[in-house]
C-alpha positions as CSV (number, residue, x, y, z in Angstrom):
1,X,21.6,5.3,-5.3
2,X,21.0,3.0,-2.1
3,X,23.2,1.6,0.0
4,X,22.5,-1.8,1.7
5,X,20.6,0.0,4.5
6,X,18.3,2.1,3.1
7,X,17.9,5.3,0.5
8,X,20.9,8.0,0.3
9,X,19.6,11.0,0.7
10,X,22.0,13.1,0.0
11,X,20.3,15.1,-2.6
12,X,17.4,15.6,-0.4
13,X,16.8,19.2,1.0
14,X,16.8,20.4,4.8
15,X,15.0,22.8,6.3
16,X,14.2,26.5,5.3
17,X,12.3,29.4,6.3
18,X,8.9,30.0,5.9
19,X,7.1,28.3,2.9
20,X,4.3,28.7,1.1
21,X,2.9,25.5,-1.1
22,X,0.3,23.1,-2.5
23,X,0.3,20.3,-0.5
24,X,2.7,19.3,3.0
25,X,3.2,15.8,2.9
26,X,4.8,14.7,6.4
27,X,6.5,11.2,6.3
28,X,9.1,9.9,3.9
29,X,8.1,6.7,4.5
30,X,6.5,5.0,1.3
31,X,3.1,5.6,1.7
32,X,4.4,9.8,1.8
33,X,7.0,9.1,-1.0
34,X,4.2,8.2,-3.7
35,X,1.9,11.2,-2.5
36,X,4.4,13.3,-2.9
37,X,5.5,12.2,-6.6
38,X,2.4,12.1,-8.2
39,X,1.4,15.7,-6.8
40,X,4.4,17.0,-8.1
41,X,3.8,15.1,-11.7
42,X,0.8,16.2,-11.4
43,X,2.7,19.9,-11.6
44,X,1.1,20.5,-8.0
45,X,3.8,22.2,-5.5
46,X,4.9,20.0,-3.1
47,X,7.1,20.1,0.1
48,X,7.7,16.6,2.4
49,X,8.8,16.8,5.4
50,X,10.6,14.0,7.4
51,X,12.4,14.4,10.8
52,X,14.5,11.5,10.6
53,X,18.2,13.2,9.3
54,X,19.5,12.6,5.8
55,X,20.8,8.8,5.4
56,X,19.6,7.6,8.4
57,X,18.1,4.2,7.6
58,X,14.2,3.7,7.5
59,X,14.4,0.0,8.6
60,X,10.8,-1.3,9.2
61,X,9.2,-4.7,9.2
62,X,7.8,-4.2,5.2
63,X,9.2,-7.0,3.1
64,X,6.3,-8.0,0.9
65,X,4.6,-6.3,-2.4
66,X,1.8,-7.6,-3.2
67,X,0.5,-7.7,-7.1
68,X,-2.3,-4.8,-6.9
69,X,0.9,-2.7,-5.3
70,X,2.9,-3.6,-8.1
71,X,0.1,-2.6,-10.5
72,X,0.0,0.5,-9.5
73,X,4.0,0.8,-9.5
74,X,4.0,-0.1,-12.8
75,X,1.2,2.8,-13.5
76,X,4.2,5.2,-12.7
77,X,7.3,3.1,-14.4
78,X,8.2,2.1,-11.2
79,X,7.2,-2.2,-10.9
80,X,9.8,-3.9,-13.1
81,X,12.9,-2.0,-11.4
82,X,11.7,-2.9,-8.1
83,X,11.2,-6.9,-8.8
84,X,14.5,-6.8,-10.2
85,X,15.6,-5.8,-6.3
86,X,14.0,-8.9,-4.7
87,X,12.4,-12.2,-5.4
88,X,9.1,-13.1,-6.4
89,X,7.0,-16.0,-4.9
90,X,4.2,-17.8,-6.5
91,X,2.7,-19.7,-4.2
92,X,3.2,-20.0,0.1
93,X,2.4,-21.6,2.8
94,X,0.6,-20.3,5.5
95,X,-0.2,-23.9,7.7
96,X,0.8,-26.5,6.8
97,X,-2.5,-27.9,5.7
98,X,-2.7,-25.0,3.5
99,X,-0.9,-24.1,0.4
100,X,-1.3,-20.9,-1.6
101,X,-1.1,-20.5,-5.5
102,X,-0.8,-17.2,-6.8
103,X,0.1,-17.9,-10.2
104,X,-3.8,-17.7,-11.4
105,X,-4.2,-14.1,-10.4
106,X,-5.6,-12.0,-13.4
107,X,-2.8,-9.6,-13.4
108,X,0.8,-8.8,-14.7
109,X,2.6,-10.1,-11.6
110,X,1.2,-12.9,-10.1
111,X,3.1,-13.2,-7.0
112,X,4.6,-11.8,-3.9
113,X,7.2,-9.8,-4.7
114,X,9.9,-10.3,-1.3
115,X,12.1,-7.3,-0.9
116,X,13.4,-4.7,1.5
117,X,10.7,-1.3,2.2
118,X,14.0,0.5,1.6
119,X,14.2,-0.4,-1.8
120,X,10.6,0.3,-2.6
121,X,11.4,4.0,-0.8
122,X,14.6,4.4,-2.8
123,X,12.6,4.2,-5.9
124,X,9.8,6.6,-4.9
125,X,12.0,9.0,-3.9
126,X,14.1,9.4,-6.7
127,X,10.9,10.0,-8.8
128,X,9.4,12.4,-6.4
129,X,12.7,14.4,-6.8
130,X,13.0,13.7,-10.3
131,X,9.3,15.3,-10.9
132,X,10.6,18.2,-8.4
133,X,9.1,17.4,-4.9
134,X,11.0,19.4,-2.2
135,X,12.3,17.4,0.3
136,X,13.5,18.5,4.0
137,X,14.8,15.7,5.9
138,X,15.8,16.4,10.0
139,X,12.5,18.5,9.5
140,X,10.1,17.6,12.4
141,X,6.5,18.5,12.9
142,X,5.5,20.5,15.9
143,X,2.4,22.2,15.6
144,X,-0.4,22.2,13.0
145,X,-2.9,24.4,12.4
146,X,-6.4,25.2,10.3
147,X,-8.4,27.9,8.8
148,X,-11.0,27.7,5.7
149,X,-8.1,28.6,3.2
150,X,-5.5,25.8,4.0
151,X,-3.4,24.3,7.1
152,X,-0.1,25.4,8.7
153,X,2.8,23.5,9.9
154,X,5.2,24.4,12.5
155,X,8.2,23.0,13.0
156,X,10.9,22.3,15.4
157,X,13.6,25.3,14.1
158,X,10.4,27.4,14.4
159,X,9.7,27.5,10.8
160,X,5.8,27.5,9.1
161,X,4.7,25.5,6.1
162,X,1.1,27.0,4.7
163,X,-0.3,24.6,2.6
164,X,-4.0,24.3,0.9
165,X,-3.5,20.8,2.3
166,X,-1.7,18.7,4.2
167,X,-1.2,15.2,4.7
168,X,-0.1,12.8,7.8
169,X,1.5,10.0,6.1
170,X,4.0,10.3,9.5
171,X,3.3,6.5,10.5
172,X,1.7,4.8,13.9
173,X,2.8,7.4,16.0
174,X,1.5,10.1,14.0
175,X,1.9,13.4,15.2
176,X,-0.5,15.3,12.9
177,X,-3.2,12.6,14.0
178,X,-2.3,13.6,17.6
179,X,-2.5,17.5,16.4
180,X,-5.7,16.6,15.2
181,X,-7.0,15.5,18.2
182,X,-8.5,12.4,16.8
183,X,-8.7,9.0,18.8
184,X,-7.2,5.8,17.5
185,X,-9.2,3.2,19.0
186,X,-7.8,-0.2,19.4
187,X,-5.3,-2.4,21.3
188,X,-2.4,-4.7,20.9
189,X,-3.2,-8.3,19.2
190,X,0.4,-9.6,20.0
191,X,3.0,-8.7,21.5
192,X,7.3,-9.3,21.6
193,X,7.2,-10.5,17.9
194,X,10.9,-10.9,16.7
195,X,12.3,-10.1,13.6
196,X,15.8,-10.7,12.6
197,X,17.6,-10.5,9.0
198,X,19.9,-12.9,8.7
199,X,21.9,-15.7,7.0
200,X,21.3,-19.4,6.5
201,X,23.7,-22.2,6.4
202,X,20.6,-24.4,5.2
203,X,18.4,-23.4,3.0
204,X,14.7,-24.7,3.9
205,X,13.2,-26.7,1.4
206,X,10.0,-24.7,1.1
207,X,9.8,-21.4,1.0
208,X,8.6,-19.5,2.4
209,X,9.2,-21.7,5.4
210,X,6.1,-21.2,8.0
211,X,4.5,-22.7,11.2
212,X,2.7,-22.9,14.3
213,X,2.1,-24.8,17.3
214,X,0.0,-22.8,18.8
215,X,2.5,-21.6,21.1
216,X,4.6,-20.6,18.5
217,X,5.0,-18.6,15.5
218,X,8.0,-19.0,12.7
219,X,8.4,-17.8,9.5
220,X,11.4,-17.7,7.3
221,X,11.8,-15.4,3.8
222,X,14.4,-15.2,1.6
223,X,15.2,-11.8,-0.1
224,X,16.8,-13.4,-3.0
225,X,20.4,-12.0,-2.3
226,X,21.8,-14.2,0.4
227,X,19.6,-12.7,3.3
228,X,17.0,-13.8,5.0
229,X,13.7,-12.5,6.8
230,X,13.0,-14.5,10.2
231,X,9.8,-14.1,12.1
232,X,9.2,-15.7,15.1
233,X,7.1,-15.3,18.5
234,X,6.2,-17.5,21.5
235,X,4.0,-17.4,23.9
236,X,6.2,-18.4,27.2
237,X,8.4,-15.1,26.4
238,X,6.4,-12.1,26.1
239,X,9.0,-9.0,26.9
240,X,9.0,-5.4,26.6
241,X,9.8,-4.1,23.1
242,X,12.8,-2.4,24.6
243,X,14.2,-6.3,25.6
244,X,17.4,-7.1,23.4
245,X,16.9,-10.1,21.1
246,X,19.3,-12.9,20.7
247,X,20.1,-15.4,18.4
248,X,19.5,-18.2,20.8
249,X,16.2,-17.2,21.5
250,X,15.2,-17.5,17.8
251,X,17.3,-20.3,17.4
252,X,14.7,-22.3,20.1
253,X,11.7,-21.0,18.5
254,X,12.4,-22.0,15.3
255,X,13.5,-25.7,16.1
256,X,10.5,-26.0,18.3
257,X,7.8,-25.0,15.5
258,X,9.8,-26.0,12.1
259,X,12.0,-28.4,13.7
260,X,15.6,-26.9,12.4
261,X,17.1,-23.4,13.1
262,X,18.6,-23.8,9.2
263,X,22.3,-22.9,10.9
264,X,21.3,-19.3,11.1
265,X,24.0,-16.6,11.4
266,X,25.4,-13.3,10.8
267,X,22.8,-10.9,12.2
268,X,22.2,-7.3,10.5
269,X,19.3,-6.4,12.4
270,X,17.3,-7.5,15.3
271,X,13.9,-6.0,16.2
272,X,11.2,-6.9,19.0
273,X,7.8,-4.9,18.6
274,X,4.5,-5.4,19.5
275,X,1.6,-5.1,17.1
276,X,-1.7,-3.6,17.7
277,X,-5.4,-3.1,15.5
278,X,-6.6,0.4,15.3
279,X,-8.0,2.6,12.8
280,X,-9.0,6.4,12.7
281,X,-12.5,6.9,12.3
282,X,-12.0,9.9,9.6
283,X,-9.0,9.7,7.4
284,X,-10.1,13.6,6.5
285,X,-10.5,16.6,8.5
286,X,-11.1,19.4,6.8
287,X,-7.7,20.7,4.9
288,X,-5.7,17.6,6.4
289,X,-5.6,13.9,5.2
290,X,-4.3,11.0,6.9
291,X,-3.1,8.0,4.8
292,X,-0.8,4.6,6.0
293,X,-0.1,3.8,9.5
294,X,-1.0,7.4,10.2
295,X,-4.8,6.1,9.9
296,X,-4.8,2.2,10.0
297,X,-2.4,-0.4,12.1
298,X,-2.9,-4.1,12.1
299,X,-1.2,-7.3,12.7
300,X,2.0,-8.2,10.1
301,X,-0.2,-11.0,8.8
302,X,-0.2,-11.1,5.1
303,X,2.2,-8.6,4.5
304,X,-0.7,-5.9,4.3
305,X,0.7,-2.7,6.0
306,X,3.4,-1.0,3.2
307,X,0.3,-2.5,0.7
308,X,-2.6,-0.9,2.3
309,X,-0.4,2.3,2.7
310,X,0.8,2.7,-1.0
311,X,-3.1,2.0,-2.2
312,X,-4.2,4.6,0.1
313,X,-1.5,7.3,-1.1
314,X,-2.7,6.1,-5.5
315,X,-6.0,6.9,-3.8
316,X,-5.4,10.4,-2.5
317,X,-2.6,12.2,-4.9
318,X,-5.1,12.3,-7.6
319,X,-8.3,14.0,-6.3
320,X,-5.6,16.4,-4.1
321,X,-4.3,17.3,-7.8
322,X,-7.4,17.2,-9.5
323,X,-9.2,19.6,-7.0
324,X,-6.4,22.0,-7.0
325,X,-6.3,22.5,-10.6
326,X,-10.4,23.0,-10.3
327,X,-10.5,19.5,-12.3
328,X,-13.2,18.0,-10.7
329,X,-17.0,18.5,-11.1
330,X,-17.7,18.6,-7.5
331,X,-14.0,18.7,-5.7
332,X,-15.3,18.6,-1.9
333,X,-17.1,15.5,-3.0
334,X,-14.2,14.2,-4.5
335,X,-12.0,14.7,-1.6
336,X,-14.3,13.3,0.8
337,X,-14.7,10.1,-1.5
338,X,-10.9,8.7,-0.2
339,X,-12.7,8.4,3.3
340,X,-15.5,7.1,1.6
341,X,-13.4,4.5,-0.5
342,X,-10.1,3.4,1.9
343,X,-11.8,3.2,5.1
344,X,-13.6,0.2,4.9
345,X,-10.7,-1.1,2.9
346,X,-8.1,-0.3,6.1
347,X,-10.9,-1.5,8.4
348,X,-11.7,-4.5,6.1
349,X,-7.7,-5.5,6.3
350,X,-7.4,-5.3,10.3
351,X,-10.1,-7.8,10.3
352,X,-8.3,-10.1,7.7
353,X,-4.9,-9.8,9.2
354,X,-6.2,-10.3,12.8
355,X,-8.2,-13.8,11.7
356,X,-4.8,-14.6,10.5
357,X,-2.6,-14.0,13.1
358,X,-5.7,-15.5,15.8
359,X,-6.1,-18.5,13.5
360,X,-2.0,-19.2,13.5
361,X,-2.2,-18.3,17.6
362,X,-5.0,-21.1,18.2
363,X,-4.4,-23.2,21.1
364,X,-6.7,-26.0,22.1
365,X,-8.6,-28.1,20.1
366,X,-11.7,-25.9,20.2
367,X,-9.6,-23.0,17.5
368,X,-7.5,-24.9,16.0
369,X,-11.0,-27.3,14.8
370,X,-12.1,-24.0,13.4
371,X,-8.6,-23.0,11.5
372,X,-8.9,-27.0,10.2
373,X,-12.3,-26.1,9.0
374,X,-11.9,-22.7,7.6
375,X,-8.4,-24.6,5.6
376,X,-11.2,-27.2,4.5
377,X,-13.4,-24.8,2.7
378,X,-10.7,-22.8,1.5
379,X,-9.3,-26.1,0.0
380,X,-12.5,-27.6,-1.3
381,X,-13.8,-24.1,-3.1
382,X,-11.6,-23.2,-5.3
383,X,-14.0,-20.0,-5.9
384,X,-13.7,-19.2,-2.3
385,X,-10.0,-19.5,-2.0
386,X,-9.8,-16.9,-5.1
387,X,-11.5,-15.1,-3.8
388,X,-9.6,-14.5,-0.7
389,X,-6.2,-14.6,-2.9
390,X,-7.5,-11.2,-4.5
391,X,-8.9,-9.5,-1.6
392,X,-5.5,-10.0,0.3
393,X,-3.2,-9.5,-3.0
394,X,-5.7,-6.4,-3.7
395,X,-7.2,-7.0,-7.4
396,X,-10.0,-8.4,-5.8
397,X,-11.0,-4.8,-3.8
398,X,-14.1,-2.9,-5.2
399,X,-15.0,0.7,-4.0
400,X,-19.0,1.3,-4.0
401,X,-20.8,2.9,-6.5
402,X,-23.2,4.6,-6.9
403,X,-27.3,3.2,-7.1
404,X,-27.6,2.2,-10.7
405,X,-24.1,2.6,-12.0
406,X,-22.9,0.0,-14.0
407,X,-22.0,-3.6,-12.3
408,X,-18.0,-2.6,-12.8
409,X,-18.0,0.8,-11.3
410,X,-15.2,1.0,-8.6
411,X,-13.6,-2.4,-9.6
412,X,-10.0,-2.6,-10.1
413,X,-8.7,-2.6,-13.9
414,X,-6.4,-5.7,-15.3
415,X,-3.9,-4.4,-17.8
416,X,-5.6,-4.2,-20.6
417,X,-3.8,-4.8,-24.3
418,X,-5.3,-1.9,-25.8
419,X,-4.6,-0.6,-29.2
420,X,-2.5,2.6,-28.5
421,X,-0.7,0.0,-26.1
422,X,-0.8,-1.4,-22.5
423,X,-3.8,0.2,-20.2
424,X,-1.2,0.5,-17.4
425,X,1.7,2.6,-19.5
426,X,-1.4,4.5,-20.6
427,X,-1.7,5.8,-17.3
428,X,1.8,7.3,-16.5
429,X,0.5,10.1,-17.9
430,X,-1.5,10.6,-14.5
431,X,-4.7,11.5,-16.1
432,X,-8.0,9.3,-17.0
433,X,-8.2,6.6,-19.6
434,X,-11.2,6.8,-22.1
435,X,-11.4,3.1,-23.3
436,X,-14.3,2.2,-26.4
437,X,-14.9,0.1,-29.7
438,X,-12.2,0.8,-32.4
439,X,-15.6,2.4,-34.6
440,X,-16.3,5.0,-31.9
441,X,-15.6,8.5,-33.0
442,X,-12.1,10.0,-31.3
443,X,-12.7,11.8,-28.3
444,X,-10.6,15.2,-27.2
445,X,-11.1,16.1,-23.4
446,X,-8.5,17.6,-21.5
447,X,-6.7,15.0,-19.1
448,X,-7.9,12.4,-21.1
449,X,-6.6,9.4,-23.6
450,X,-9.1,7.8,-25.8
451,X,-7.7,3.9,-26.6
452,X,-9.4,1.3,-28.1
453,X,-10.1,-2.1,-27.1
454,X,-7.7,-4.6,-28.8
455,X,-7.9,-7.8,-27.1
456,X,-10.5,-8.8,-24.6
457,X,-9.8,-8.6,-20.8
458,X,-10.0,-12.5,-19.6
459,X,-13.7,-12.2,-20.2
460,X,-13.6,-9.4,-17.8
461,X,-16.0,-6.9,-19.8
462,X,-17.2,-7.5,-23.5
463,X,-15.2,-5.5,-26.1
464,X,-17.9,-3.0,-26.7
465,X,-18.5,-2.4,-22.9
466,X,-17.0,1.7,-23.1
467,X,-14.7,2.6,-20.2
468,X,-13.8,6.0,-18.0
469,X,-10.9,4.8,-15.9
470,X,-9.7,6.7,-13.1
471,X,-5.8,7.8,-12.8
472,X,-5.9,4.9,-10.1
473,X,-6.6,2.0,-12.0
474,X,-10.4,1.9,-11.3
475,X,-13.7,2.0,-13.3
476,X,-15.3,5.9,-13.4
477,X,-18.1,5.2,-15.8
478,X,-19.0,2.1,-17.7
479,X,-21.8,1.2,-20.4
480,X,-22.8,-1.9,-22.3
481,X,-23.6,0.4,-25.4
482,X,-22.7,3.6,-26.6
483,X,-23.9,6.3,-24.4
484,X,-23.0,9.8,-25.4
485,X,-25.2,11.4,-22.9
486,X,-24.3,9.2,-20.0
487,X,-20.0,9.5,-20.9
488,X,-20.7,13.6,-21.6
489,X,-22.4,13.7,-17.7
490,X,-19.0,11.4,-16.6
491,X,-16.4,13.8,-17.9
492,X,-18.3,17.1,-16.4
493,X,-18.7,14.8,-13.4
494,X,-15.2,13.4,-13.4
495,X,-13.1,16.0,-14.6
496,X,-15.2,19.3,-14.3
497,X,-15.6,20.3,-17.7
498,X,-18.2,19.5,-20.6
């Protein structure tokens, strides 16, 4: 159940005495919530632990899913139920030279799906309870600890948590990042950005409604139920996070950069923050992961940060799982694969969002020629503008493989119609999808379904190209032909047995 602020966490656990476990997961935010469900589907014992108390809102800046997101939602049951919550858009605006289609993306849910974080939260923690997660809110991380067997947490009442791993999923101001003693290099790209939830007496005619004058930033989203998402900044009135915001002051901005403030009204929250790039340089150190804000922060454009964090987390929970249960031919390797894999893809999405948020701050004619230019391209080459659609929206992200793998390996899969049904109910099951030829001869392998092909993929892969697909969505293995040898080495490699 959720209540118009946030989850109810009533059924959620407090804190106890000493623990032993699988995995510690600290952060209840989204990017923790999924970790901690799939490890516990995965039948790996799991504890998460969140210092905030039972039912106190998580209110955050997160309104957007984007389609990868929801792919990998709907990999756990989870996708339709949530766009039910919020409203999806097809197509945006970003300058008003610039218009966004979204509707072309090869996937299930072409478009941004607009909703609260808290929904997205209340559903991920329901399953992770459901597949028997503990969870300890008003839990707070103290101390943290190594040795070669596992990590230990200490926390606040003076209890310990030994774990084989843990992971920091505990969000900008990570604490287990500071235990660490790792550095977060960066700065701040912007600073006093206002957000505001509010109501309209107009609604815009476009939405989302969005703008700049170079001196000004606006954005306005609705959530589909009455409410609305305001975004705003300018330049002349930088204050301290700390400043109270008023309506008047978004009011101005708003008629100054989309020339109406749409009557708005009846505040529920007001928020001032600043933003700021910076990225771990190892998201692993030894027994302890970090994943989210924990190990990435960037600017709010494009709606990347819950996103970035949820991928990171469908990363993770498998290879944690799969090299617990010895299910892995080389499980160190494995492990160190999600630095390998969502680094350059956090470090990838600070650039994007940063050329956004510069391109929307441009003042003088010198920037604002290049944001007219870069819009020109974008508009002219349809290829290009794809392109950039799937890298933001995430279908269009590709982990590297190795010399001489198969063109595919790494790449993202659509869901595909296959005959023992869709590719993406398939793999609720948490394990790795064997896809071939309808003639080839049944396969039995421990954690694995053997489908057939049924209908091609958009002329993604011909229908006799045989597929290993990872519990994440992603290619394993691939070959043109039947290769018995070559998917025999691929399970043993994969899953760690012949």
């Amino acid at each position: 159940m959720a209540t118009e602020n946030g989850p109810d966490h009533r059924h959620a656990r407090t804190a106890g005495p000493v623990t032993d476990t699988d995995v510690v997961v600290v952060g209840a935010g989204p990017t923790g919530l999924l970790l901690a469900g799939d490890l516990a589907a995965a039948g790996v014992r799991t504890v998460l632990v969140e210092r905030r108390p039972p039912g106190l809102s998580n209110l955050t800046r997160a309104f957007g899913v984007h389609a990868r997101t929801l792919e990998l939602l709907d990999a756990r049951g989870l996708a339709d139920e949530l766009v039910a919550t919020g409203l999806p858009l097809t197509g945006f605006r970003p300058f008003r030279f610039l218009t966004v289609d979204l509707t072309e993306l090869p996937t299930r849910y072409p478009f941004v799906l607009v909703t609260p974080q808290y929904e997205v939260e209340r559903l991920l923690e329901r399953r992770a309870v459901e597949a028997g997660a503990e969870l300890r809110y008003g839990t707070e991380l103290t101390g943290l600890r190594q040795n070669a067997d596992g990590a230990v947490a200490v926390t606040a009442d003076g209890g310990e948590l030994t774990a084989r791993y843990l992971v920091g999923a505990d969000g900008a101001r990570s604490t287990v990042r500071r235990r660490l003693g790792l550095p977060f290099p960066g700065g701040s790209v912007i600073r006093s950005m206002v957000l505001a939830d509010v109501r309209l007496a107009e609604e815009p005619a476009v939405l989302p409604a969005a703008g700049t004058t170079g001196d000004t930033i606006a954005l306005v989203l609705p959530f589909g139920d009455g409410w609305y998402r305001v975004m705003c900044w300018d330049r002349a009135r930088q204050l301290p996070d700390t400043e109270p915001v008023g309506l008047d002051e978004i009011r101005e901005v708003l008629t100054r950069t989309l020339g109406t403030d749409y009557g708005l009204r009846d505040p529920r929250w007001l928020s001032r923050f600043h933003c700021d790039e910076r990225q771990v340089p190892a998201y692993r150190d030894r027994r302890v992961f970090l994943a989210g804000d924990a190990a990435h922060i960037h600017s709010p454009a494009g709606g990347l940060g819950l996103n970035t964090g949820l991928q990171d987390a469908a990363n993770l929970s498998w290879k944690l799982a799969a090299a617990l249960r010895g299910a892995a031919g080389d499980p160190e390797a494995l492990l160190d694969s999600y630095h390998a894999e969502r680094h350059p893809v956090g470090r990838e999405v600070i650039r994007t969002s940063g050329l956004v948020l510069r391109l929307a701050m441009a003042r003088g004619l010198p920037l604002r020629a290049v944001r007219a230019v870069l819009a020109g391209v974008l508009v002219a080459l349809p290829p290009v503008t794809r392109r950039a659609i799937a890298q933001v929206t995430g279908v269009g992200i590709a982990y590297p493989a190795p010399r001489g793998a198969h063109p595919s390996t790494g790449r993202r899969v659509p869901d595909l119609a296959l005959a023992q049904g869709r590719l993406y109910e398939l793999l609720r099951a948490g394990g790795f999808v064997l896809v071939t030829p309808a003639y080839a001869t049944p396969v039995e392998h421990p954690g694995v379904i053997h489908a057939h092909w049924q209908t091609p993929a958009s002329g993604l892969l011909p229908r006799d190209t045989e597929l290993l697909i990872r519990p994440d969505g992603r290619i394993a293995w691939a070959s043109r032909h039947p290769d018995g040898a070559g998917l025999r080495a691929a399970l043993e490699e994969w899953t760690g047995r012949a």
